[in-house]
Each structure stands twice: as structure tokens, then as C-alpha cells.
C-alpha positions in Angstrom: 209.8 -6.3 180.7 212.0 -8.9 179.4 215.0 -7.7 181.3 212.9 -7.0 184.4 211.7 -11.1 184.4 214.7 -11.9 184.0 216.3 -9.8 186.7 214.0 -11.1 189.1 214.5 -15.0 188.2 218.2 -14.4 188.9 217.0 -13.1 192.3 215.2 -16.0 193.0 217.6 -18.3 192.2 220.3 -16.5 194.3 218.2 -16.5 196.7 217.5 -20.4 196.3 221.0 -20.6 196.3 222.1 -18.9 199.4 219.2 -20.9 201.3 221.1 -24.5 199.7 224.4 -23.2 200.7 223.2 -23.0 204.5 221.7 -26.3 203.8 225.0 -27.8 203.1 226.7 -26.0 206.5 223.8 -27.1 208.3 224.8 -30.7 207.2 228.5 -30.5 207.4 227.9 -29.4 211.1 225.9 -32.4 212.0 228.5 -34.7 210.3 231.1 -33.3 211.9 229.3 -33.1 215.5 228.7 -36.5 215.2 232.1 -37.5 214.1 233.3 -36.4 217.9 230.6 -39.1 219.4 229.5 -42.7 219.9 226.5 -43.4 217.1 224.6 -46.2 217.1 223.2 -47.0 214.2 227.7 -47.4 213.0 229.1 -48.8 216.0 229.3 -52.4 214.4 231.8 -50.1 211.4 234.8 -51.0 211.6 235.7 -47.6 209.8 233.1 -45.9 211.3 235.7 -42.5 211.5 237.1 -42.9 208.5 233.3 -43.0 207.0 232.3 -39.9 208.6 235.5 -37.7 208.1 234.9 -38.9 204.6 231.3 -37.5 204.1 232.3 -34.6 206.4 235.2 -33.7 203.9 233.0 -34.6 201.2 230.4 -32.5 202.0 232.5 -29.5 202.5 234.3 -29.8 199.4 230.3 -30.1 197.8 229.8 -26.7 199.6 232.5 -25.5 197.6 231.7 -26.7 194.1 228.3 -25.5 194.4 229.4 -21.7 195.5 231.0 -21.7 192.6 228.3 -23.1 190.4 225.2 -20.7 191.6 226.8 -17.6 190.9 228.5 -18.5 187.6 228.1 -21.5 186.1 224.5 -22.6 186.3 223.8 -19.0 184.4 225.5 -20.3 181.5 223.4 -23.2 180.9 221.1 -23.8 177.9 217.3 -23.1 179.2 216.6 -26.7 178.1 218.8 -28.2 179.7 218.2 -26.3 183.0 215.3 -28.2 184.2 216.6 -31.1 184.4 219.4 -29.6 185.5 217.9 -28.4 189.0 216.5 -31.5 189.8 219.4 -33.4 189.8 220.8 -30.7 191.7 217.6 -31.2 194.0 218.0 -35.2 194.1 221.8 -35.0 195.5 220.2 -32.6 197.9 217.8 -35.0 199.1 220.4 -37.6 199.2 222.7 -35.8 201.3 219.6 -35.1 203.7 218.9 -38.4 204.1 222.8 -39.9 204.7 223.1 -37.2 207.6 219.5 -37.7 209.2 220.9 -41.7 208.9 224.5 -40.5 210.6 222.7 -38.4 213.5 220.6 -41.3 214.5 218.2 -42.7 211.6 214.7 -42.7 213.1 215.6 -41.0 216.1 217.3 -38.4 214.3 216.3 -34.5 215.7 217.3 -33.1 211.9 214.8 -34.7 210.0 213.8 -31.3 209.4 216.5 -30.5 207.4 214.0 -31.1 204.4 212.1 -28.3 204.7 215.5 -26.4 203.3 214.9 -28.4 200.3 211.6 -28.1 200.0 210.9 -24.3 200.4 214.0 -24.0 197.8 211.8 -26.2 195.3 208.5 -24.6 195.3 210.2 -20.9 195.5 212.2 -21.9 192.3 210.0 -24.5 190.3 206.4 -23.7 191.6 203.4 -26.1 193.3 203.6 -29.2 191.6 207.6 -29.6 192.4 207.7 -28.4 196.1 204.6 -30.5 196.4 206.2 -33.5 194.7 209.7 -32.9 197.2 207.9 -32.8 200.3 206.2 -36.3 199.4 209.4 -37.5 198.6 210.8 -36.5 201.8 207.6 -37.6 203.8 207.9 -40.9 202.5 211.7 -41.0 203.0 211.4 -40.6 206.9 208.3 -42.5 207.1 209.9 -46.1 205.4 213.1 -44.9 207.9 210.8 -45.1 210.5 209.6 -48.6 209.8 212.8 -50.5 209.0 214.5 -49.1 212.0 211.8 -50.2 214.3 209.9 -53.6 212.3 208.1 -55.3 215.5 207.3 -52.6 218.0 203.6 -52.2 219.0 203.9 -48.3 219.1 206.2 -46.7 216.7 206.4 -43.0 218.7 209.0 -42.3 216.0 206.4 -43.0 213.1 203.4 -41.0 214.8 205.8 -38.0 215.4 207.1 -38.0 211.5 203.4 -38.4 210.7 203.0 -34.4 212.0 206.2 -33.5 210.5 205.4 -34.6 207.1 202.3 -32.9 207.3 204.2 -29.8 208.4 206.3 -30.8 204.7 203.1 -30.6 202.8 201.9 -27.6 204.4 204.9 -25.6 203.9 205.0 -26.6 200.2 201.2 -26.5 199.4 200.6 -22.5 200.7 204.3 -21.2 199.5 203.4 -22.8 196.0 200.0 -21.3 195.8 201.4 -18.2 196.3 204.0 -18.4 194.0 201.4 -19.6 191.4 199.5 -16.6 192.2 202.5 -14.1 191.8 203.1 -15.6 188.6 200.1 -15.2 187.1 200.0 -11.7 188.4 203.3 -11.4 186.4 202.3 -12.3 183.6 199.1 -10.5 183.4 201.4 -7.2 184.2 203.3 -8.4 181.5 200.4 -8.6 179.0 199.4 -5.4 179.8 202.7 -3.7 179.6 203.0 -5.9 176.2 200.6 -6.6 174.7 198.8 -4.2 172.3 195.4 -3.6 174.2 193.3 -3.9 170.9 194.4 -6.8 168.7 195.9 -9.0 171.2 199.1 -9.2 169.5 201.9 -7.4 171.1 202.9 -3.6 171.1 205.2 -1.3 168.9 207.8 -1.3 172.3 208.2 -5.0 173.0 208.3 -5.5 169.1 211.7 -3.6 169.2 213.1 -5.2 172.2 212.2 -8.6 171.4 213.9 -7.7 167.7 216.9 -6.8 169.3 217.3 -9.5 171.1 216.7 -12.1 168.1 218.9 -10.3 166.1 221.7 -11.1 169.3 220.3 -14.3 169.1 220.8 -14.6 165.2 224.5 -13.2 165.2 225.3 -15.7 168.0 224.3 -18.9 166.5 224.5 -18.1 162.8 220.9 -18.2 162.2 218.8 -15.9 159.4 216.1 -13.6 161.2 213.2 -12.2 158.8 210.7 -10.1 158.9 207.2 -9.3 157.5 205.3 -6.2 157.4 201.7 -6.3 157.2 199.9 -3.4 156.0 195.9 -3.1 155.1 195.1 -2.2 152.3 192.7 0.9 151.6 191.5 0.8 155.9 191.4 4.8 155.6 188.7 4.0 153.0 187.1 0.9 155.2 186.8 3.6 158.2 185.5 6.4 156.1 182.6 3.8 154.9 181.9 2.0 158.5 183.4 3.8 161.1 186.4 3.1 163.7 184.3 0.8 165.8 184.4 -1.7 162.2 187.5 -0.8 161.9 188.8 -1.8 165.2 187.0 -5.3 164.3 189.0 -5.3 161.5 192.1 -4.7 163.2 190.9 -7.5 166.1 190.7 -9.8 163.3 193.8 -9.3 161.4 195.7 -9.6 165.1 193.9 -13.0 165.5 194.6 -14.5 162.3 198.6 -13.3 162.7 198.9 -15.2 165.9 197.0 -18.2 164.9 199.3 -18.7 161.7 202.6 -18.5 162.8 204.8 -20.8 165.1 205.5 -20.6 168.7 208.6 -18.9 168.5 207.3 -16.3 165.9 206.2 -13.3 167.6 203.4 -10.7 166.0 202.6 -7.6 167.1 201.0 -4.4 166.1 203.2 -2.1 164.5 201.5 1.1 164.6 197.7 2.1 162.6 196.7 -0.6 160.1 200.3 -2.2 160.3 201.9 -5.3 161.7 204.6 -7.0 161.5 205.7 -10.6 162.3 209.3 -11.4 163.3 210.8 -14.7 162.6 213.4 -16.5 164.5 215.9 -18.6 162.5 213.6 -18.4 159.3 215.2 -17.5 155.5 213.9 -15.1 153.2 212.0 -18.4 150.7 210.4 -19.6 154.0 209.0 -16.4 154.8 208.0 -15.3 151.5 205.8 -18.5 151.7 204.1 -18.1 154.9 203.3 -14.0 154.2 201.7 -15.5 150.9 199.5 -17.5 153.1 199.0 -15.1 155.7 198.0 -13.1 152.9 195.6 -15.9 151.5 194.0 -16.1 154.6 193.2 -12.4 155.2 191.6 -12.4 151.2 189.4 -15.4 152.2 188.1 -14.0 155.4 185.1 -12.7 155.5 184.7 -9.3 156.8 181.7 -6.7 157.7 181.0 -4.4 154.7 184.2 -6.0 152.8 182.3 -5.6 149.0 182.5 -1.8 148.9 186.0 -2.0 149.2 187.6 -1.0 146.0 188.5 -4.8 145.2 185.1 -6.0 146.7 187.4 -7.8 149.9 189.5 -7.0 152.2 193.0 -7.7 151.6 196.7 -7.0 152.9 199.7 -6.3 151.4 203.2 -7.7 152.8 207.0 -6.5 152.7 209.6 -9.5 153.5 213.1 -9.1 154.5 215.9 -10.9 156.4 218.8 -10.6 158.4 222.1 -11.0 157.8 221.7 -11.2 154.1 219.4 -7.9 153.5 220.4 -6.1 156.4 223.1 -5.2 159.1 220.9 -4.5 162.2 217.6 -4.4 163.6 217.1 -1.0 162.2 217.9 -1.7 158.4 216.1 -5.2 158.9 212.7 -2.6 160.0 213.9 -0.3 156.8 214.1 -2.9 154.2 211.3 -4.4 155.0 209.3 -1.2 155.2 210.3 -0.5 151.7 209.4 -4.1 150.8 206.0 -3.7 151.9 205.8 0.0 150.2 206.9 -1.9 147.1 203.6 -4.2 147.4 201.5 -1.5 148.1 202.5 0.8 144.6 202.5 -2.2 142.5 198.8 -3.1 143.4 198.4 -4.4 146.5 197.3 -7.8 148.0 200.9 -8.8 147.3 203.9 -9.9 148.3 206.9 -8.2 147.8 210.7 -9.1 149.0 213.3 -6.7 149.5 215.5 -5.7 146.5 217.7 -2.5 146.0 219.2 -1.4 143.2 222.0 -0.2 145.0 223.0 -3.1 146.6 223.5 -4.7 143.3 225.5 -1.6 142.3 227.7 -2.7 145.2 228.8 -5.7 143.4 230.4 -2.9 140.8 231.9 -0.6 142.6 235.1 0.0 144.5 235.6 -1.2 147.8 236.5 2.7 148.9 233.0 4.0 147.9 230.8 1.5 149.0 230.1 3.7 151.9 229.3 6.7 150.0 227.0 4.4 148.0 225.4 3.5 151.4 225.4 6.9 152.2 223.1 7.7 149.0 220.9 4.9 149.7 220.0 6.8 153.3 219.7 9.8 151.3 217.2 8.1 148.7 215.5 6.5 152.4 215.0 10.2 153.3 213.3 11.6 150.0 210.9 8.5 150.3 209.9 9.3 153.8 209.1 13.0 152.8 207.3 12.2 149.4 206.0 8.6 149.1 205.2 9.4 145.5 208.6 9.6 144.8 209.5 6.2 146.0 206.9 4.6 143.9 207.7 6.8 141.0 211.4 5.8 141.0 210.4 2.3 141.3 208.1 2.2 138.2 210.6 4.6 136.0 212.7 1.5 136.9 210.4 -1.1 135.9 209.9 0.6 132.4 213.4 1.2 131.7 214.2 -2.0 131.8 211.7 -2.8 129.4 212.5 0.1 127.2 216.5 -1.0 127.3 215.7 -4.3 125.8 213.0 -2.9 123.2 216.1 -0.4 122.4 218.7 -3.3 122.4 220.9 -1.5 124.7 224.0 -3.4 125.8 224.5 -4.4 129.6 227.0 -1.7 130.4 224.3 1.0 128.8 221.3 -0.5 130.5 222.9 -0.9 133.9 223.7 2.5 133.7 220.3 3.5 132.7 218.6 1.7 135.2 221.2 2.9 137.7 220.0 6.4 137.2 216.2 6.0 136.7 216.8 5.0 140.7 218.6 7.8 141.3 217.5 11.0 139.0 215.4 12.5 141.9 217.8 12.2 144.8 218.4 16.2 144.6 215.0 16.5 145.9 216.9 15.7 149.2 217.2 19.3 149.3 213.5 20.3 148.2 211.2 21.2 151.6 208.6 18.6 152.2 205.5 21.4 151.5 206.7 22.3 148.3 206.9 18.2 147.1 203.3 17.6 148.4 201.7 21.2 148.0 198.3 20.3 146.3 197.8 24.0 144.5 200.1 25.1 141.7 203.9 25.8 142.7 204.9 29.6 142.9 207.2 31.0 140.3 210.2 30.6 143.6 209.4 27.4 144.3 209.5 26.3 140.8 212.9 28.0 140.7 213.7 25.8 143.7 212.3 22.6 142.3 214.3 22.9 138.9 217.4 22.8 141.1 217.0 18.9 141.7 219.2 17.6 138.8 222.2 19.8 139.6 221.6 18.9 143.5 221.6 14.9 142.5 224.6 14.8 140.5 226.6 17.0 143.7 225.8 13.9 145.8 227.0 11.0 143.2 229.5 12.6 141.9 232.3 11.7 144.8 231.5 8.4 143.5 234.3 7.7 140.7 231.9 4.5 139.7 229.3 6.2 139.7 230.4 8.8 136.7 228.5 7.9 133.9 225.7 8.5 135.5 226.3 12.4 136.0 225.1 13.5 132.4 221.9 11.6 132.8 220.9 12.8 135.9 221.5 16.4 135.2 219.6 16.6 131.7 217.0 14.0 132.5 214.7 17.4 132.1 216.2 18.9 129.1 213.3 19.0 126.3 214.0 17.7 122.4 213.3 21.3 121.5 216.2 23.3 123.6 213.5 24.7 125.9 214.3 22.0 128.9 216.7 23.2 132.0 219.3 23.4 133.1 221.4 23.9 130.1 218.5 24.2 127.4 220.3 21.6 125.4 218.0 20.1 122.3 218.2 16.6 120.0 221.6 15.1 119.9 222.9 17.6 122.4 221.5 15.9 125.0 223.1 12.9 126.2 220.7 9.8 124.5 220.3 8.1 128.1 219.1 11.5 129.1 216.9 11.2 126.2 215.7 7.5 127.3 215.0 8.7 130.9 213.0 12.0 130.1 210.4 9.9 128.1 209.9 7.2 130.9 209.9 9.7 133.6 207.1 11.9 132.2 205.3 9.3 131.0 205.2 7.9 135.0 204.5 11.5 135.9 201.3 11.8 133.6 200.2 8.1 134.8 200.4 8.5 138.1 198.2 10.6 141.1 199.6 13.4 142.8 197.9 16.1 144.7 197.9 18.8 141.5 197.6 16.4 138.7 194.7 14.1 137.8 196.4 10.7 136.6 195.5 9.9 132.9 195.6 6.4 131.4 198.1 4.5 129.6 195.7 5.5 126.1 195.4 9.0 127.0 199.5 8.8 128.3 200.1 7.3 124.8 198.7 10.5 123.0 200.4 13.4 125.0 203.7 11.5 124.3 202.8 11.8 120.3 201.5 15.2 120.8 205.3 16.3 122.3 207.7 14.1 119.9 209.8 16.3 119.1 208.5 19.2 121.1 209.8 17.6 124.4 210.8 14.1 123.8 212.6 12.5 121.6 210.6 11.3 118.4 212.3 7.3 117.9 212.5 7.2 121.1 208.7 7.8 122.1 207.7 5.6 119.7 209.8 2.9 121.1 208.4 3.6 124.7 205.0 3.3 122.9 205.6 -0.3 121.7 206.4 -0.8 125.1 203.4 0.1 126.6 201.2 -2.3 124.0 203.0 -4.8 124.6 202.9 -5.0 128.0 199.9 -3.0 128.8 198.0 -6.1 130.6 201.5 -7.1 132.7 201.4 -3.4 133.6 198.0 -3.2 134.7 198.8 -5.9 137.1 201.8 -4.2 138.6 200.9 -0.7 138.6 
């Protein structure tokens, strides 16, 4: 729609254009017609030809610049400059009017309706109030002409007849501009319904992208950051169960009313798709927009909504994903990916939050050889993938992150070791890549084939990282992240200090997210009952120091964790 309005300005003002252009031949003719006889308001000029071939030149040689500046110059000016712009433009108009009514006779002049040019260009172009506000300007112009030419005469025939023709100047101007105020309020009540999102007011999924695209342009061009927020409700599948869609839809009404009435002009909102939204922010950076989700958030929490204490928090609330462009992302794509993940990021780790984007492989970046950062890019996609299949896995990964980095510093592991470590908690279940989406969310018990298929993961994973020469040390951990203390793991049925000690590190974290956590054919248990199945399998399936290490852990950080998980 944005193209389309501006396609159609540019008609308009070509059109404007070619109607000033005749204008200006119109006036070069009368100059020059009048150049080849006597006139009396200049016979007492002494250069009374040189004065006209002068304007007539002139005038011409105006004809010229402004060809050249409608149909490629006046494009290339800033939009707020252009208004002020056009009305010089339309005051030398005027002016040039005025010198050749003066030339062709003054008051007794037969092109005093020249104006209307002028005029109709005006309201066409700038709407009611302008062609209004040129036609009095030219009414009054030939009116005061009138009077000084002809001070002490009883009837001034010359003053009666302008008297009609200026109300001929008001009359063209006061119709044409209503109907270009009509138009454009037609226009832009097509425009709301093509988009605007019907519902909450804010506008739709399609204009969200386009607009994006064009601030991203925007943002390149002039060196300016572009962020994002994604808004996502939390627990509205649960809200509609209790009340409904009709509540829902409220809800939704709401939520669309509060976006638009907390952000700034140029910010634009709109309805991303469901129970999400997203904001996008014109020359904004990531700390600015961090602080105005948090209060977007705020303000959702202290809303009062219909039915909000049976939600599972006893309010409503929202959770928010923030990320920016050019420092978080290439394009308007990755900007929408990154903060997607963001907001994913708030919803695992307990929603009514806000999160910022981080990857773990863009700080592997900083490590790596200049050669495979595009493999490395190539495995975050991959990793994008697996997430969109199985959601559980992105929010797994994310927490086996979270407690190896706790775990690394309870085990005193140098930098080098816990990089690595943390490296491949990120990474041990890319080889699901290859795992069909029904057999990562089937609900019943997995077939002894598709168990077969599902033990393939580790050996799939280290085929994709192992191109990457930095990414080596990761290979061993990744492959027996599954091996069990006692020999009886896959794929190599390695046991104690056969199996890599990272390996070791990552099998306890990773099961003990796995027994924590819900998924379709396992009832989550908490961190107490979590605590005693790792006992129960020290040196069964994990390794016995290390368990009670990760044990420790969990104590000590039981109440952070509670708030982040």
C-alpha cells in the first residue's frame, strides 16, 4: 500500500507539474506578445524593450530550470523540507502572474485569469486549506490592482468585474479541495483496511513486513540501529479454554491498545500472528528498547483484565524478545529470527520477562577462523531448524547451557575447558536435524526403529561440526554425551574414564534437564525428586564425583533456578 501511495503522489505531482509548465508558456507568450506592441502602463520607460525581452528571456530560461526540477530534482528532497519547498515554488508562481497581468495592461489586463493555473495546481497538490489560501491571495492581488490603477473614478467597471472573477477563484478552489479531502480520506480508510489488523487495531502481519523492509533501507542508509520487540501472551491458549474467544479477542483488543498508546510516533506495532505482536523501532538501540518492552511489559501486568486470577500467575502478563539491527542481525529476516528466539528465551525461563538476543555461536565467532565462519552460520540455521520442529529442544539446550556454566565453575574448569563445554551443551542435539518431526514430538512410547533412529543423533551432530577445524574439540563430547558410566551407553558402549570427562560433565546436566522438564511421554519431576534419580544412577549411568558436584549445584542455586526455569 505504501508503494501504491506513493505511486500515486508522484502522479499528482507530475501532473501539477505539467499544468505549471503550461503556466509558464502561457506567460512567456503574453510577455513576448506584448513585447511587439505599444503598452501603457510602460510607455513613460525609457527601456521599456529591454525590460520585457528581459522578463521574456527570463521567463523562458525559468521554464527550463523548472522542467528539469519536476521530473528529477524535487524527488530527491527531504519530506521536511518539501513543504516549504512548494510554496516557494508557488509564491514565484504568483509573482510571475502578477508581473505579466501588470505587462499586458494592469487592471485592464484580459489574463488575470492566469491564477486559476495556480490555484487548481495548489489544492490538487496541498489540499483545501492551501488552494483556498492561493485563491485569496490572488483575489486580493487583482482587487488592490484594481484600486491603485483607477484611485478617483465613481465606477470602477474593472473592480466590479474582478469581484466575479475572484469569486470564480474561490469557487474553483473550495469544490476541487473538498473533493480532494474526500478522496483522501477515502484513501486512507482503504488503507486501514488493507492495513490494519481488523481486530486489535494495530497493523497486520503484511504491512509489518513491508514497513520492516523499508526501515531496515532506511537504517543502512543513514547509519541508524533498528530494533525490534516481540510480544507474546503468556498462557492465552489457557485464558481461551477458561473464557472463550470472545474474552479472548478482548484480550487481544487490549493488548493492541496498550502497544499503540506506548510507543512513539514513528514506532509502528502490529499484530504478528495469534497472541503475538511485535513493535518495530526506528533508529532505537538494543538498551532503549530493552527499557520500553520492560515497561510495555509493566503495563500489561498492571492491567486489569476479565477473569485474569485463574490464570496460572493470578494476572495476565506478556513476555518479550528484543533484538536490533545491524549489531544482532544482517537483514530483516534474521532481525524477525533473533528476536523470535529472544522472546522464546523469555517464555522457557518463566515468563513475564524480558529477554535480549544472545547466541552462543556468535560468540564462538570471535574464535574461529575467518574461513569457517560461514559453516558456523550455516550450523546456527541448522540449530534454527531443530527449534522450529521441536520447541522442547530449544529450551532444553538453553537450560543444559545455563547449568553448565554453573557446573564448570563448581568443577573449577579452566576457560578453554568451559568454553568448550558450554560450546557443546549448545550444540549436542543438532543431529536431530535429521530425526522426523513425529518421532521428536510423538506422545506414546518410541518403537524399537524409531529408537534405533533416535540413537543416531550424536554421530549425525558431530558429521555437521566436524568441517569446522575450530570446532574439533568438540567432536568427542558430542558423540558420547550418551555413553553411560557403566559401558551400557551408545554409540561405542564406552564406561568411567573411557569416556571423554566433558562427555561425562554433559551426560549428567543433560539428563538431569531431561527428567526436569515436560514433554509429551514424560511427566516432569522436581529438582528433589531430580536429585534422587541422579544418586540412584551414580555409577550406573553417570559419573559418581561428578553427580554429586551437579548436586551442590542445584542447592545452591535452587531459588535462582526456580526463577529462571
Amino acid at each position: 500500500m505504501n508503494s501504491i501511495k506513493h505511486n500515486k503522489r508522484k502522479q499528482i505531482n507530475d501532473m501539477v507539474s505539467v499544468v505549471k509548465l503550461s503556466s509558464l508558456m502561457f506567460t512567456a507568450i503574453i510577455f513576448f506578445q506584448y513585447f511587439f506592441q505599444d503598452n501603457k502602463v510602460l510607455d513613460g520607460l525609457v527601456n521599456k524593450q529591454f525590460i520585457f525581452m528581459a522578463v521574456g528571456v527570463g521567463t523562458v530560461l525559468l521554464l527550463f530550470i523548472y522542467v528539469v526540477w519536476s521530473f528529477s530534482g524535487s524527488s530527491k528532497v527531504k519530506s521536511k523540507n518539501l513543504k516549504f519547498t512548494i510554496w516557494i515554488e508557488n509564491i514565484l508562481f504568483m509573482l510571475i502572474f502578477l508581473i505579466a497581468i501588470i505587462f499586458s495592461g494592469a487592471n485592464e489586463s484580459e489574463y488575470k485569469v492566469i491564477f486559476l493555473f495556480i490555484i487548481t495546481s495548489v489544492t490538487i497538490q496541498s489540499g483545501l486549506r492551501s488552494g483556498l489560501t492561493i485563491a485569496s491571495i490572488s483575489s486580493l492581488a487583482i482587487l488592490i490592482m484594481d484600486i491603485i490603477c483607477m484611485p478617483n473614478v465613481d465606477v470602477n467597471k474593472h473592480f466590479q468585474n474582478d469581484l466575479i472573477l475572484s469569486g470564480i477563484f474561490l469557487l474553483t478552489a473550495w469544490p476541487l479541495g473538498f473533493y480532494v479531502k474526500i478522496e483522501g480520506e477515502h484513501i486512507n480508510r482503504l488503507e486501514e483496511l488493507v492495513n490494519k489488523d481488523g481486530l486489535t487495531g494495530v497493523f497486520n502481519h503484511r504491512y509489518f513486513h513491508d514497513a520492516l523492509k523499508e526501515k531496515i533501507t532506511l537504517s543502512e542508509k543513514y547509519k541508524e540501529p533498528t530494533s525490534m520487540i516481540f510480544v507474546d501472551i503468556d498462557y492465552f491458549k489457557h485464558y481461551n479454554d477458561l473464557y472463550g474467544h470472545q474474552k479472548g479477542d478482548e484480550v487481544l483488543r487490549t493488548i493492541g491498545s496498550l502497544l499503540k498508546n506506548n510507543i512513539r510516533e514513528d514506532d509502528i506495532a502490529a499484530r504478528y500472528g495469534g497472541e503475538e505482536f511485535a513493535v518495530i523501532l526506528p533508529n532505537t538501540t538494543e538498551e532503549e528498547a530493552t527499557l520500553l518492552a520492560d515497561k510495555l511489559r509493566l503495563t500489561i501486568e498492571e492491567t486489569k483484565f476479565y477473569g485474569e486470577e485463574n490464570q496460572p500467575r493470578g494476572v495476565l502478563t506478556a513476555s518479550m524478545g528484543v533484538s536490533v539491527y545491524p549489531d544482532k542481525a544482517k537483514n530483516d529476516v534474521e532481525l524477525i529470527k533473533s528476536a523470535d528466539d529472544a522472546l522464546y528465551r523469555a517464555k522457557f525461563f518463566n515468563k513475564n520477562r524480558v529477554e535480549t538476543y544472545t547466541s552462543i555461536l556468535d560468540e564462538l565467532k570471535n574464535d574461529i577462523e575467518e574461513k569457517d565462519i560461514e559453516l558456523v552460520t550455516s550450523i546456527k540455521t541448522l540449530i534454527s531448524v531443530i527449534n522450529a520442529k521441536d520447541r522442547y529442544t530449544y529450551g532444553h539446550s538453553e537450560r543444559v547451557v545455563l547449568y553448565s556454566r554453573l557446573l564448570a565453575k563448581k568443577l573449577k574448569l579452566n576457560k578453554v575447558d568451559t568454553d568448550t563445554l558450554i560450546y557443546s551443551a549448545y550444540m549436542h542435539d543438532i543431529g536431530k536435524i535429521n530425526i522426523a518431526q513425529d518421532i521428536l514430538m510423538k506422545k506414546m512410547p518410541l518403537t524399537a526403529e524409531e529408537w534405533e533412529l533416535l540413537k543416531q543423533h550424536p554421530e549425525s551432530g558431530v558429521e555437521i561440526i566436524r568441517p569446522v577445524k575450530s570446532l574439533e574439540k568438540m567432536v568427542p563430547i558430542i558423540l558420547h554425551h550418551h555413553e553411560k558410566y557403566n559401558g551400557t551407553g551408545y554409540p561405542d558402549a564406552l564406561k568411567e574414564d573411557e569416556i571423554p570427562y566433558l562427555s561425562r560433565v554433559l551426560t549428567v546436566v543433560d539428563s538431569f534437564d531431561a527428567m526436569t522438564s515436560n514433554r509429551p511421554y514424560n511427566k516432569r519431576k522436581t529438582y528433589d525428586e531430580a536429585i534422587v534419580e541422579l544418586r540412584k544412577f551414580s555409577g550406573i549411568q553417570f559419573d559418581p564425583v561428578i553427580a554429586e558436584k551437579f548436586i551442590e549445584v542445584i542447592k545452591e542455586n535452587k531459588d535462582r533456578l526456580d526463577n529462571l526455569i
